[in-house]
C-alpha positions as CSV (number, residue, x, y, z in Angstrom):
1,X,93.8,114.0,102.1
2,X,94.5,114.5,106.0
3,X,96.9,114.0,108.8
4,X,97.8,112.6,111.6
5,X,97.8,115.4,114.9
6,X,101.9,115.9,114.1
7,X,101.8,115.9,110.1
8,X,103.3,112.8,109.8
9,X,101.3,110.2,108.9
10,X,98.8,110.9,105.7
11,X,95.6,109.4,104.1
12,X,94.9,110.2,100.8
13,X,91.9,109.1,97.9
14,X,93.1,109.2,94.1
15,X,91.1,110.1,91.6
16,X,90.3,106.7,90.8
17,X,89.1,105.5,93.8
18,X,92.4,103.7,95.4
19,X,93.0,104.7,99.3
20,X,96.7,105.1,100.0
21,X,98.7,105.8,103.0
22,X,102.2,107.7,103.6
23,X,104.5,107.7,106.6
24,X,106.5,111.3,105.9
25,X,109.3,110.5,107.9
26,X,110.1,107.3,106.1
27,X,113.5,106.8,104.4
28,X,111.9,106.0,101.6
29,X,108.8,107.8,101.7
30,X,106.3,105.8,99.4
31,X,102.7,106.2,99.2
32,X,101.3,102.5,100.0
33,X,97.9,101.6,98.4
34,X,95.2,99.7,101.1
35,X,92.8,97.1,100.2
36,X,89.5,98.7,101.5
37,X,87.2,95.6,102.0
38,X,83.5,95.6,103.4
39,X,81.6,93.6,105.4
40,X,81.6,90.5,103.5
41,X,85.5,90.5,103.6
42,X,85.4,92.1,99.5
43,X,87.8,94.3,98.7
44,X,86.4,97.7,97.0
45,X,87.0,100.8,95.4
46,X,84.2,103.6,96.4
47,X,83.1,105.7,94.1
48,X,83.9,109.5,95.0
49,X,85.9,108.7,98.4
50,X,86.9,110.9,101.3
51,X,89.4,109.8,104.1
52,X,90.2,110.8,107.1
53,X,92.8,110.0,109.9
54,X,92.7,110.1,113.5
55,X,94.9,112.1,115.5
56,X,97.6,109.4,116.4
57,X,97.2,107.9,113.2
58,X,95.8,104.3,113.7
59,X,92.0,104.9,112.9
60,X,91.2,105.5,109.3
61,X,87.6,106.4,107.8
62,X,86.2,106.2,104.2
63,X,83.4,107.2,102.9
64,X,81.9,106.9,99.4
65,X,79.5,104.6,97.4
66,X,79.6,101.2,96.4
67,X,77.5,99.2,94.8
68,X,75.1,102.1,94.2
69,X,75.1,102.5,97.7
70,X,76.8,104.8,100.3
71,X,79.2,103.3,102.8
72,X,81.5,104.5,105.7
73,X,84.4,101.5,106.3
74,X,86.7,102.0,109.3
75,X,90.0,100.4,110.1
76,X,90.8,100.6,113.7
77,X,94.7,99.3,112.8
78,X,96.3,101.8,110.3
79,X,94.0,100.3,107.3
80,X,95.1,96.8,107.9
81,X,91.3,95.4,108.3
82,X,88.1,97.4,107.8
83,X,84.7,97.3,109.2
C-alpha cells in the first residue's frame, strides 16, 4: 500500500492480485478496484504486485509478473489508462 504526499489518496494490491484505489476523505470512502491493462490494451492481474503513488496522487506504478514475465505498467491519470 502507499500514499499520496498528504495521506489522502491510497494505492493498495490484494492478495489476489486486484489493484484498488481509496480517496480517504470521501463521504463514502470505498476502495475502487482498477483495470490494470498492458500494452496490447488487455486487462491483467500481476502475479505478486507492488504499487506505488506519486506525491499528488495522479501517477500510479505496478509492478509484478505476467505472463511469466515481469512488468512495470504506469497510469499517468489516477489509474484510468496504463502504459
Amino acid at each position: 500500500m502507499d500514499t499520496d504526499a498528504q495521506g489522502r489518496l491510497m494505492v493498495a494490491a490484494t492478495s489476489d492480485g486486484r489493484i484498488v484505489r481509496a480517496d480517504s476523505q470521501a463521504a463514502n470512502f470505498t476502495w475502487q478496484t482498477l483495470t490494470v491493462r498492458n500494452a496490447a490494451g488487455t486487462a491483467i492481474t500481476p502475479t505478486n504486485p507492488r504499487v506505488a503513488i506519486s506525491d499528488d496522487g495522479t501517477v500510479l506504478a505496478v509492478a509484478g509478473t505476467w505472463g511469466g514475465a515481469a512488468g512495470l505498467w504506469v497510469s499517468a491519470d489516477g489509474g484510468t489508462t496504463w502504459t
